[in-house]
C-alpha positions as CSV (number, residue, x, y, z in Angstrom):
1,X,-12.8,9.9,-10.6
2,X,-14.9,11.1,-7.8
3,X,-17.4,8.1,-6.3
4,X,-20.8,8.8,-5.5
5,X,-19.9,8.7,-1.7
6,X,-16.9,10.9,-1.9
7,X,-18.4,13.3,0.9
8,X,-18.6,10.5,3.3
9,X,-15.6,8.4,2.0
10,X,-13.9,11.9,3.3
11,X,-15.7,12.0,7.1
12,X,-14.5,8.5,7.5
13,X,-11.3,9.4,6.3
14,X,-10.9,12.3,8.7
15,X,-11.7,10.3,11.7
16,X,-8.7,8.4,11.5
17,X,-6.3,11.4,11.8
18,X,-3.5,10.4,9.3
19,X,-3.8,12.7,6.2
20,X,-0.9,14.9,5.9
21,X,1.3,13.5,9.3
22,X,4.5,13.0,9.7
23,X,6.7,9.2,8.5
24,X,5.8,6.3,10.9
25,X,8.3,3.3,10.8
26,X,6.2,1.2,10.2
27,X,4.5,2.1,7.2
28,X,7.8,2.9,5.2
29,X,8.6,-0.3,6.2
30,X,5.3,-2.0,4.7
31,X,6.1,-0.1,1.3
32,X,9.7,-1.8,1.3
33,X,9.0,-5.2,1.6
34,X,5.8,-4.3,-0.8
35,X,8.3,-3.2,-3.1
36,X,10.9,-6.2,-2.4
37,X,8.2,-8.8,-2.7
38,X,6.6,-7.7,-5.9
39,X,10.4,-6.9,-7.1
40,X,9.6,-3.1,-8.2
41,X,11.7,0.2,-7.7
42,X,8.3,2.4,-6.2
43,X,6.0,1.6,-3.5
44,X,3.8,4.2,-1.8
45,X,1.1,4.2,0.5
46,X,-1.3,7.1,-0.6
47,X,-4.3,8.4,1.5
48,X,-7.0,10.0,-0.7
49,X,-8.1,13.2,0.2
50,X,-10.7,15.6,-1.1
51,X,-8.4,17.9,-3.8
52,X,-4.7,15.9,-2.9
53,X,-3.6,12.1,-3.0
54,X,-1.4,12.3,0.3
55,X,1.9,9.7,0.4
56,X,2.1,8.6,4.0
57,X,4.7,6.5,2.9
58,X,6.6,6.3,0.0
59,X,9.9,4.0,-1.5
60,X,11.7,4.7,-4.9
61,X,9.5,8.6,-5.3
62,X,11.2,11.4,-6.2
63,X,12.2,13.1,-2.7
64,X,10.3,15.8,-1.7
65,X,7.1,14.4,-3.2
66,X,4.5,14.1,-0.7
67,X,1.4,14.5,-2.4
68,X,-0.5,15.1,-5.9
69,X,-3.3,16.8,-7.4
70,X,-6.3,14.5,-6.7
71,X,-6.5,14.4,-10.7
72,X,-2.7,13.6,-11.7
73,X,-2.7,10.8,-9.3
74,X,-3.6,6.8,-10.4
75,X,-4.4,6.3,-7.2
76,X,-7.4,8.4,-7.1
77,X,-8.9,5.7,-9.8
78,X,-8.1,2.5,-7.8
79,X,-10.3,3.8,-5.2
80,X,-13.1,3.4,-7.3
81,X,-12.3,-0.6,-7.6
82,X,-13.3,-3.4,-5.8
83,X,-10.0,-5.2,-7.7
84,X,-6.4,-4.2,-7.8
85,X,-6.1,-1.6,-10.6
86,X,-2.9,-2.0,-13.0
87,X,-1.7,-1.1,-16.1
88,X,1.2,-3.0,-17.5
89,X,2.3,-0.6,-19.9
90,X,1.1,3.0,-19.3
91,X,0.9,5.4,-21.9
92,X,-1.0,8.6,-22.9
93,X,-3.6,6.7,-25.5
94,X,-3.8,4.0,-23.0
95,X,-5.1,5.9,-20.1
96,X,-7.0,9.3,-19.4
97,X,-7.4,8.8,-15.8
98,X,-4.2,10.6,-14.8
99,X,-2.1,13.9,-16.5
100,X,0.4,12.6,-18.6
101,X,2.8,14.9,-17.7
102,X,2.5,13.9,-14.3
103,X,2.7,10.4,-15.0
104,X,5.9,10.7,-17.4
105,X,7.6,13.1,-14.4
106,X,7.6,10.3,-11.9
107,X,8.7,7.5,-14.9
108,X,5.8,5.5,-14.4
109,X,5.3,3.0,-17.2
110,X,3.6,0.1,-14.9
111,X,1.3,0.9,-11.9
112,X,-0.5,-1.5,-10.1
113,X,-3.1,0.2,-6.7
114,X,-5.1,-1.6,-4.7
115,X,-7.7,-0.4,-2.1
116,X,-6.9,0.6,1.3
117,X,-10.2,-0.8,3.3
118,X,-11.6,0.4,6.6
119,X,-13.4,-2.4,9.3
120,X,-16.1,-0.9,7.7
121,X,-15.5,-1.0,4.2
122,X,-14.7,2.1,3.3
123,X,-11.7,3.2,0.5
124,X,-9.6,5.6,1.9
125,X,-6.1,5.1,0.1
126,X,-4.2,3.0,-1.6
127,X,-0.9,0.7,-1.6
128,X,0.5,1.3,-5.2
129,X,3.9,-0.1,-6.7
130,X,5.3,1.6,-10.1
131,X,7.6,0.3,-12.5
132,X,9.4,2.3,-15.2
133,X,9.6,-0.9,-17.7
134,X,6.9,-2.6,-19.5
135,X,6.0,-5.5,-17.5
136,X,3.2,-8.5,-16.9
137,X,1.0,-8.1,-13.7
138,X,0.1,-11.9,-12.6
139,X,-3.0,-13.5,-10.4
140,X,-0.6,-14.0,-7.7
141,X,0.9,-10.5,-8.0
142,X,-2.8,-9.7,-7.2
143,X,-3.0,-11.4,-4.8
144,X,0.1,-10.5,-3.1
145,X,-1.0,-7.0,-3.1
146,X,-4.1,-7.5,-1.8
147,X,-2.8,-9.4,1.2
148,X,-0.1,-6.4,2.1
149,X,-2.7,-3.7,1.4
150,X,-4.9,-5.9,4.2
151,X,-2.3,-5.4,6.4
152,X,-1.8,-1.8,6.0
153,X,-5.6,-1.2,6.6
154,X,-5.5,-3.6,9.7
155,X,-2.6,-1.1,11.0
156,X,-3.8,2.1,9.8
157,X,-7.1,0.3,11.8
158,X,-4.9,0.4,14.7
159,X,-3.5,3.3,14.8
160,X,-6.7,5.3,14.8
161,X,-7.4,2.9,18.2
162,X,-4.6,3.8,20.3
163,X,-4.6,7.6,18.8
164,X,-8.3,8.0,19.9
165,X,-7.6,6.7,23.0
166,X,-4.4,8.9,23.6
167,X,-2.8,5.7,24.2
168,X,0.3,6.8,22.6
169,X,2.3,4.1,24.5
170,X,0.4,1.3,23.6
171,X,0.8,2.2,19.6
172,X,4.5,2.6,20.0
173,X,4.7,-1.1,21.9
174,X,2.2,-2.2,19.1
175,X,4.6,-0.8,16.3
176,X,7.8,-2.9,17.8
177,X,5.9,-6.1,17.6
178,X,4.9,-5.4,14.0
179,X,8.1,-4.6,13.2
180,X,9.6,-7.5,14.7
181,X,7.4,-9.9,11.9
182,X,8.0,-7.3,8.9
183,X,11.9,-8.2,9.7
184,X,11.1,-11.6,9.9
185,X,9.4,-11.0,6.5
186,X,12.4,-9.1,4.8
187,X,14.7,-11.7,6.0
188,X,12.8,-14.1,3.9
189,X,12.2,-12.0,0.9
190,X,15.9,-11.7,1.2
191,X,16.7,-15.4,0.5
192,X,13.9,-16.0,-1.6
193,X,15.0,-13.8,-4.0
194,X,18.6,-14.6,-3.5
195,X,17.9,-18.3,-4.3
196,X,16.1,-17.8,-7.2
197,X,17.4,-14.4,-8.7
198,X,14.1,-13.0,-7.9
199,X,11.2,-14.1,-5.6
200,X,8.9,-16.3,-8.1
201,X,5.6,-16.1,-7.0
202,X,4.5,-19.2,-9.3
203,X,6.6,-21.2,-7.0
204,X,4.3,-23.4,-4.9
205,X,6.5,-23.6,-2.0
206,X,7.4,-19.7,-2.4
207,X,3.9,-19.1,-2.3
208,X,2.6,-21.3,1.1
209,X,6.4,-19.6,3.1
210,X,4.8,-16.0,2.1
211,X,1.1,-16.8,2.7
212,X,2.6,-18.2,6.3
213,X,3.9,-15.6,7.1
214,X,1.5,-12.2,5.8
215,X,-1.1,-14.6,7.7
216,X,0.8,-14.4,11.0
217,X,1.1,-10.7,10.7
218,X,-2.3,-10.6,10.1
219,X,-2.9,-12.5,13.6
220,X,-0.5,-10.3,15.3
221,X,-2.8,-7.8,14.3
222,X,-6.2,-9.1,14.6
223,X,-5.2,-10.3,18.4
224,X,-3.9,-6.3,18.8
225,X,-7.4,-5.2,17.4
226,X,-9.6,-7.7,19.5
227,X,-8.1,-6.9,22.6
């Protein structure tokens, strides 16, 4: 599960100084509303490092868990794809990219990863969600993900700005506005998924509100990045 690149996937991830620090708002809040949206008990963010997968953020894990082994860790294999990586019903014969023991400690039966991507590229992490039940990963589940984890790499992105330019108050002012949209977001997920006893992604009209607004976010950012 290492990539051919691994040694300078690694520099890149080192320059933007977030393996191994302390909970940011804003990120636990991304891997709520991941977890809301896609209607799943686990969310994490994880950062990929060169012997640990490190959870920056984390909803639903077992407390205390910060990190894993780089080899007991799915998210070590979904850096390796260009696509969202999922397995609808994980068990020991159906996968050999993780310890099993790991796997069955933490309850996970469904896991779905998808890249965390640099400006340039570049896989440094992952946003994950885990189920413990059987279940059916759809298109626009994929695609979902994919938005959110966009927006995690935009901020992580913008983070590493304001850190490298010790502009520590222009990150915190940056974080407020972010999280201003994110509760726009939850609000949202909040009556979506009390109108329909769950958020149904195969609902056309369900579909545009949430592309709406992840593509606003997505502004918010891009203008924050740009200027």
């Amino acid at each position: 599960m290492i990539p051919a690149d691994d040694a300078a996937r690694l520099r890149v991830l080192h320059q933007y100084q977030i393996v191994n620090t302390t909970p940011e708002k804003i990120f636990d809040d991304y891997v709520a509303l991941t977890a809301r949206l896609l209607n799943l008990p686990i969310s994490l963010i994880s950062l990929v490092d060169e012997e640990r997968v490190w959870f920056k953020a984390s909803v639903g894990a077992p407390a205390g868990v910060t990190s894993l082994a780089r080899p007991d860790s799915m998210c070590s294999a979904a850096i390796l794809q260009d696509t969202p990586v999922f397995f609808s019903d994980y068990t020991r014969e159906s996968c050999e990219l993780v310890n099993p023991a790991t796997a069955e400690a933490l309850g996970l039966h469904f896991y779905a990863g998808t890249a965390l991507l640099t400006s340039e590229g570049t896989k440094i992490g992952v946003l994950a969600v885990i189920g413990r039940e059987k279940r059916v990963f759809t298109p626009a589940e994929s695609v979902l993900l994919q938005a959110l984890a966009q927006l995690v790499s935009q901020t992580i992105e913008l983070r590493a700005r304001y850190l490298s330019a010790d502009d520590l108050d222009g990150w915190e002012k940056a974080q407020r506005e972010l999280e201003t949209t994110l509760d726009d977001n939850f609000a949202l997920a909040r009556y979506l998924a009390t109108r329909a006893q769950g958020i149904n992604l195969e609902d056309e009209e369900v579909a545009r509100l949430l592309k709406l607004r992840l593509e606003r976010m997505s502004e918010v950012l891009r203008n924050r990045l740009e200027s």
